[in-house]
N, C-alpha and C positions, 0 to 999 in steps of 0.2 A: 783514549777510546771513546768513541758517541754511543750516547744511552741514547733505546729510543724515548721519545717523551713517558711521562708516568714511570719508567723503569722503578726509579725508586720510590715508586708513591706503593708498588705493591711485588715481590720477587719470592720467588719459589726456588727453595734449597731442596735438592733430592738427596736424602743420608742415606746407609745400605739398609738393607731390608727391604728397600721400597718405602720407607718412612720419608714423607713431604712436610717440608716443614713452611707454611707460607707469613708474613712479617709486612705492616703494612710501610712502615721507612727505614731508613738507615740504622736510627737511634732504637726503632724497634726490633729490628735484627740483632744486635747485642742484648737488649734484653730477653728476645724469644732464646740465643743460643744457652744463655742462665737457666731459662724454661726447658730446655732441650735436657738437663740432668735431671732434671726432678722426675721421680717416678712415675707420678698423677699425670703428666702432660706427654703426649705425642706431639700434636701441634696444634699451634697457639695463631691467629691473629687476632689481639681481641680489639683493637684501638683503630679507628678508620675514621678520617677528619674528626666528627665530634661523639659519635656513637661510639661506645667504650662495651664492652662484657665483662663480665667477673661469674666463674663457676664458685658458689659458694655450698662446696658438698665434701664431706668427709672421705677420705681416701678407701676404707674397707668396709664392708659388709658382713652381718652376724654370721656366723654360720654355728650351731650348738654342736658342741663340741660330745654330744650323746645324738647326734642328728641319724644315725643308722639303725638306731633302738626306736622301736615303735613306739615309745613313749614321750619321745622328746617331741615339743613344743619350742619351737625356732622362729625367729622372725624371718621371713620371704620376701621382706617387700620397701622400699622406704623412699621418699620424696627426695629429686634429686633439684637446688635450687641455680638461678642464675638473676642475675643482676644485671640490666642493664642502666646507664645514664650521658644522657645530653648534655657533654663539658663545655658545649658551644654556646651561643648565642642567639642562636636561628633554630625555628622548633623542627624537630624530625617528623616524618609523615610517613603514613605507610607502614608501619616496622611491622615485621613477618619476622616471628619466629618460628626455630622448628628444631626437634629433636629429634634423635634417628641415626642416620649413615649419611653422610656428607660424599658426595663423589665429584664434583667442582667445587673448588672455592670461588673462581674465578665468575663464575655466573650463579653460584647458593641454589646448586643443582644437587637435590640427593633424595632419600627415599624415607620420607618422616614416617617414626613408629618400628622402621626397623633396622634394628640395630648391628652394628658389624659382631660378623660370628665367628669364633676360634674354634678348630679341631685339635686337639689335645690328648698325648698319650703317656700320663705316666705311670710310675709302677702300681699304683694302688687304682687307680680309675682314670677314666677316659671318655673320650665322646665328642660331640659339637654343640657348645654352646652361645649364650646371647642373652643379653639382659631382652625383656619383654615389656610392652606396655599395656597393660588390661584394656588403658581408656580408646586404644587403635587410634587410626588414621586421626581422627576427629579430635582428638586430646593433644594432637602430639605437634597442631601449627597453631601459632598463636596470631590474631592481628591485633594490633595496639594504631587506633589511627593516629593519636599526636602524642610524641614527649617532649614536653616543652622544656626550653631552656633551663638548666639546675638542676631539673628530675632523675627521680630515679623510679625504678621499676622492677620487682621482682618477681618473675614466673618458677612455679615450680611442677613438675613432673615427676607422677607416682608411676614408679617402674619396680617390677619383682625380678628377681637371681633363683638361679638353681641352686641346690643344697646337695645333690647327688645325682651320679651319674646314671645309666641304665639301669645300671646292676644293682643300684643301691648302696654306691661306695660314696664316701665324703666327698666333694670336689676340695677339700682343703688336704686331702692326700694324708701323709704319717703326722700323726699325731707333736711330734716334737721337731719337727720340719715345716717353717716356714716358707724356702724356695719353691717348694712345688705346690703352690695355694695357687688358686685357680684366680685370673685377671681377666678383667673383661672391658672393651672400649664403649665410649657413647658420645656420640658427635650432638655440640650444639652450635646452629650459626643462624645468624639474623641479617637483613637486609632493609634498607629505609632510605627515606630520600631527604638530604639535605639540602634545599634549596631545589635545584635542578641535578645535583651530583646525587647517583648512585653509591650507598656507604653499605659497605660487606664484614662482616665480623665472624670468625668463628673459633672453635677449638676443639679438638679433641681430647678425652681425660682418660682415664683410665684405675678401674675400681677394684681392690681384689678380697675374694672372697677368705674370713679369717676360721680359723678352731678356735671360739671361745667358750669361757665357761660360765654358767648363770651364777649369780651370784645373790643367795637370798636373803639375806643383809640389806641388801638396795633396793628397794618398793616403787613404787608409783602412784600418786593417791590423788584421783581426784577431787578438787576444792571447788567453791564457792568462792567469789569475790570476798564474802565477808569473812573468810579462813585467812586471806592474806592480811599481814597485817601493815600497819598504815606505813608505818617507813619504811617497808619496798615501795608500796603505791607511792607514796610522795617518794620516794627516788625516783623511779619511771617516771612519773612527772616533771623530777628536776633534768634529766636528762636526755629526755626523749621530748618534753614540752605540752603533753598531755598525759593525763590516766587514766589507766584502763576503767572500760566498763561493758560488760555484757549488752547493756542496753545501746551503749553507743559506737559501734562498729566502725573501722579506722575506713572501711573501705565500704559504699554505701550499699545494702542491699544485702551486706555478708552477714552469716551467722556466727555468733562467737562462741565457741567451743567454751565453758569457764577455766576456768587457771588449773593446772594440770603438776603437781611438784612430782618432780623428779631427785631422788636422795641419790648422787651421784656417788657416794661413797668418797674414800681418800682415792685425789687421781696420781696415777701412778706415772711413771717415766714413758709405757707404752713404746709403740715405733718410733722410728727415724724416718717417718712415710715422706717429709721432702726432701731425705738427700742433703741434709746443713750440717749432718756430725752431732745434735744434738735430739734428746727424745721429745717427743710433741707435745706431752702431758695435755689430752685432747678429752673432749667430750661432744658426743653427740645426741641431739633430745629427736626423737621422731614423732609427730603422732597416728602412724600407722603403719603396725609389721606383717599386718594378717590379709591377704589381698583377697579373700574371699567375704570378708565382711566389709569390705569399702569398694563405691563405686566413683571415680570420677569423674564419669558421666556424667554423676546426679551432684554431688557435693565434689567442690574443685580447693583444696588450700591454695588462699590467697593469699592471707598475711601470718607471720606469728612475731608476738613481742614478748620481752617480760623483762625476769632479773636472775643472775646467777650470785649466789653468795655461798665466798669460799671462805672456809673459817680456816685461821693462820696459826701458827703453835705459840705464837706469841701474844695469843690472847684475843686477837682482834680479827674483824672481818672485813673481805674487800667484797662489796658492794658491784657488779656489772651491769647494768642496766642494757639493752639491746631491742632490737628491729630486725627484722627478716635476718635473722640468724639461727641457722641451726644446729653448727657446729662451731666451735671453739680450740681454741690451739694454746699453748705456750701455760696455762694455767700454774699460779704460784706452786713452786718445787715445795715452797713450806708449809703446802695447806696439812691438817687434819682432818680432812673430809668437805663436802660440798651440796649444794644443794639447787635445782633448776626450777624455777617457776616460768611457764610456758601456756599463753594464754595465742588459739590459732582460728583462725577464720578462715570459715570455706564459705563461697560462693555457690549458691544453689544453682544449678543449672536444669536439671531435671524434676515436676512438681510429684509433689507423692511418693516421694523413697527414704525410705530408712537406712540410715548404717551404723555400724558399734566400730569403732576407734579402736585401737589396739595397741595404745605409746610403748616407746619400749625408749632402752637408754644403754649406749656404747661409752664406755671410760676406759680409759690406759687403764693397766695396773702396774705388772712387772715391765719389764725391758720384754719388748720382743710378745707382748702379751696384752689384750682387751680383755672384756666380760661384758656382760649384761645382765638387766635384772632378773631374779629371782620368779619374781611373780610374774612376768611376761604371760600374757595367755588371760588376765581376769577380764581384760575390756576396761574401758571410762564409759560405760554409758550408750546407749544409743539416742541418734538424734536424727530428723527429719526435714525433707524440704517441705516447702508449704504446699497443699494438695491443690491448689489451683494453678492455672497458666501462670508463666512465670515471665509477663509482659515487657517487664523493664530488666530484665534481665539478660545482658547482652551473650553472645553466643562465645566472645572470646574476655576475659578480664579487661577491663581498663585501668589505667594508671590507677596507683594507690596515692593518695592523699600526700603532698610533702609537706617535712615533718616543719613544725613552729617555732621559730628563733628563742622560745622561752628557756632561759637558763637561772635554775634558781635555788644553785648549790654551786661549790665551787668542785669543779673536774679536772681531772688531768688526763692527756690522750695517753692511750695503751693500745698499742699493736699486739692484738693477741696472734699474731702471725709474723712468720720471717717474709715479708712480701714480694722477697725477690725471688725464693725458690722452692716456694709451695704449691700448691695445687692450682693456687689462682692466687689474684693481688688481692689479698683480705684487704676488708675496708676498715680501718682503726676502728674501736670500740673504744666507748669510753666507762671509766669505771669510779667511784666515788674513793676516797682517801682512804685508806684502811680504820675501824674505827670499833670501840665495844659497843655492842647491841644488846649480846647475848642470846637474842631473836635466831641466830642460825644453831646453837647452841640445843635450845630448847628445838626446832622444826627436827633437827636430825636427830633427837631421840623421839620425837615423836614418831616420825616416818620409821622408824626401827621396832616398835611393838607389834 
């Protein structure tokens, strides 16, 4: 049989439903059909000549599990991130992104800021719904004019979810039924020029809303640079190749949120969210659930880094150091509890706006079961852009800084993710040897009075 030219540089599988699934070659069509069981994924091409994508976002979204009682205090809202980088040799030009409704792949034709909608009927509530994006049209494309060869880049997007339906019923449905929790899609796809070739990327994901319960044992507490103590700093330096500093922002012109600890409590087994037979034991750090007190307009997250240290029952602790990560997967089965320091940078876009941050924090527990914190609702703080024009402040982000060959500890890679049939291709984390400190010890009674 003659293919016409290109055939396999890019081919479109129609499954039932009307679900399309497009694959930019051959070798990518077997891995997209891996991607075809995971539940996170509809459809995938994320690989095109040199241009690569990675969704790096959590499978579910809070929903409080007391969300119908006028009292409860839920998070509505959370940053959803994507990765892209230039495996090639030749810099990319042009690159436009955009989140939204994709309705060509084949020309990165669709309708940014809104999102595909479900109508849904089941026994406990109903309706038509759609993740949303406060920031509109204007937040939801990006342009990045160069990513140069090695680079990597990561944009993120503050989108809010429904919590209930007209009536006022849960969209997570019976309280001890998973199957009928409400799932919601969001298309992200890019386009750039390599050289003179047209390079197209996209995927579709898919998020669904959970019943969980607060859990007030797990706090949130914001810090001071001078509250962390040095051997996280000097880990983040050993593995990342600089340390953090409020005064010296990784990304230039950004503001740096200071370090934010998250007590993740003991992570527990949680879902099976990709489909591998095994539980995630996942955590997620956000720093905003409350979409009325954050504008991305004005303040855009740009970058977040820090360290996760999970204490082991065997006395010791493993040490994670990280970069634009805000979710986590596979976390040790043997921990005793855990704890997130998360230092985040937004880029001022708008001068003269205040906003108050509202972190909040998703951990497995049981099988088949999340939570979040307790205290959800106090705020970290309010913080502002500067009251004058904001000159050098460009209208879409630019590349984020790449990171410094400095290595100056010894690491081992750890894939906190199954990369074949997860939500996206996690990018390896690296984490420091397991070791006594004592320092996670003492932070996670502290974060507990």
């Amino acid at each position: 049989m003659n293919l016409a030219p290109g055939f396999c540089n890019r081919m479109q599988l129609i499954f039932p439903s009307n679900k399309i699934l497009y694959t930019s070659t051959v070798q990518g069509l077997v891995l997209a059909l891996g991607f075809w069981l995971a539940p996170g994924l509809v459809r995938a091409a994320t690989v095109d000549g040199s241009l690569k994508m990675e969704v790096i976002t959590a499978y579910n979204f809070v929903v409080d599990s007391n969300v119908e009682s006028p009292s409860s205090v839920s998070p509505s809202a959370a940053h959803l991130g994507v990765k892209f980088t230039n495996t090639g040799a030749t810099p990319l030009t042009n690159l436009r992104i955009s989140i939204g409704t994709l309705t060509n792949a084949a020309t990165s034709s669709g309708t940014p800021s809104v999102f595909p909608s479900r109508t849904v009927g089941e026994a406990t509530y109903g309706g038509t719904f759609r993740l949303q994006l406060p920031g509109g049209a204007v937040d939801a494309v990006r342009d990045i004019p160069t990513l140069a060869p090695g680079q990597s880049l990561v944009q993120y997007f503050f989108v809010t979810y429904p919590l209930k339906d007209g009536s006022g019923k849960s969209v997570t449905g019976a309280a001890n039924v998973t199957a009928d929790d409400l799932w919601l899609n969001y298309d992200i796809w890019a386009r750039s020029l390599e050289g003179a070739t047209t390079r197209r990327v996209d995927q579709r994901s898919k998020v669904t809303m959970r019943n969980e319960i607060s859990a007030m044992a797990n706090k949130i507490e914001p810090n001071t640079t001078a509250a962390v103590p040095d051997e996280y700093l000097n880990a983040i330096q050993a593995a990342l190749g600089w340390r953090p500093s409020t005064a010296t922002p990784r990304v230039p012109g950004a503001i740096v949120k200071e370090g934010i600890w998250y007590n993740l409590g003991n992570v527990g087994a949680g879902f099976d969210n990709n489909s591998d037979g095994v539980p995630d034991r996942n955590a997620w750090m956000q720093p905003v659930g409350m979409p009325g007190s954050y504008d991305s307009t004005a303040l855009r997250l740009i970058k977040c880094y820090g360290i996760v240290i999970v204490k082991l029952n065997d006395g010791t602790e493993q040490l994670i150091p990280f970069e634009d990560r805000l979710y986590f997967e596979n976390l040790p089965g043997n921990n005793t509890g855990a704890v997130g320091l998360v230092f985040y940078e937004y880029l001022p876009i708008t001068p003269g706006r205040s906003v108050i941050p509202y972190p909040y924090r998703e951990v497995a527990s049981g099988y088949d079961n999340e939570k979040f914190n307790g205290d959800f609702g106090a705020g970290a703080g309010a913080f502002s852009t500067p009251p004058v024009s904001l000159s050098q402040t460009p209208s879409h982000p630019v590349p984020a800084p790449r990171l410094g060959p400095t290595r100056r500890a010894p690491l081992k890679s750890n894939f906190l993710a199954d990369t074949s049939r997860s939500n996206s291709t996690r990018t390896p984390q690296k984490q420091f040897p397991s070791r006594r400190t004592g320092c996670g010890r003492r932070l996670l009674q502290r974060l507990r009075r």
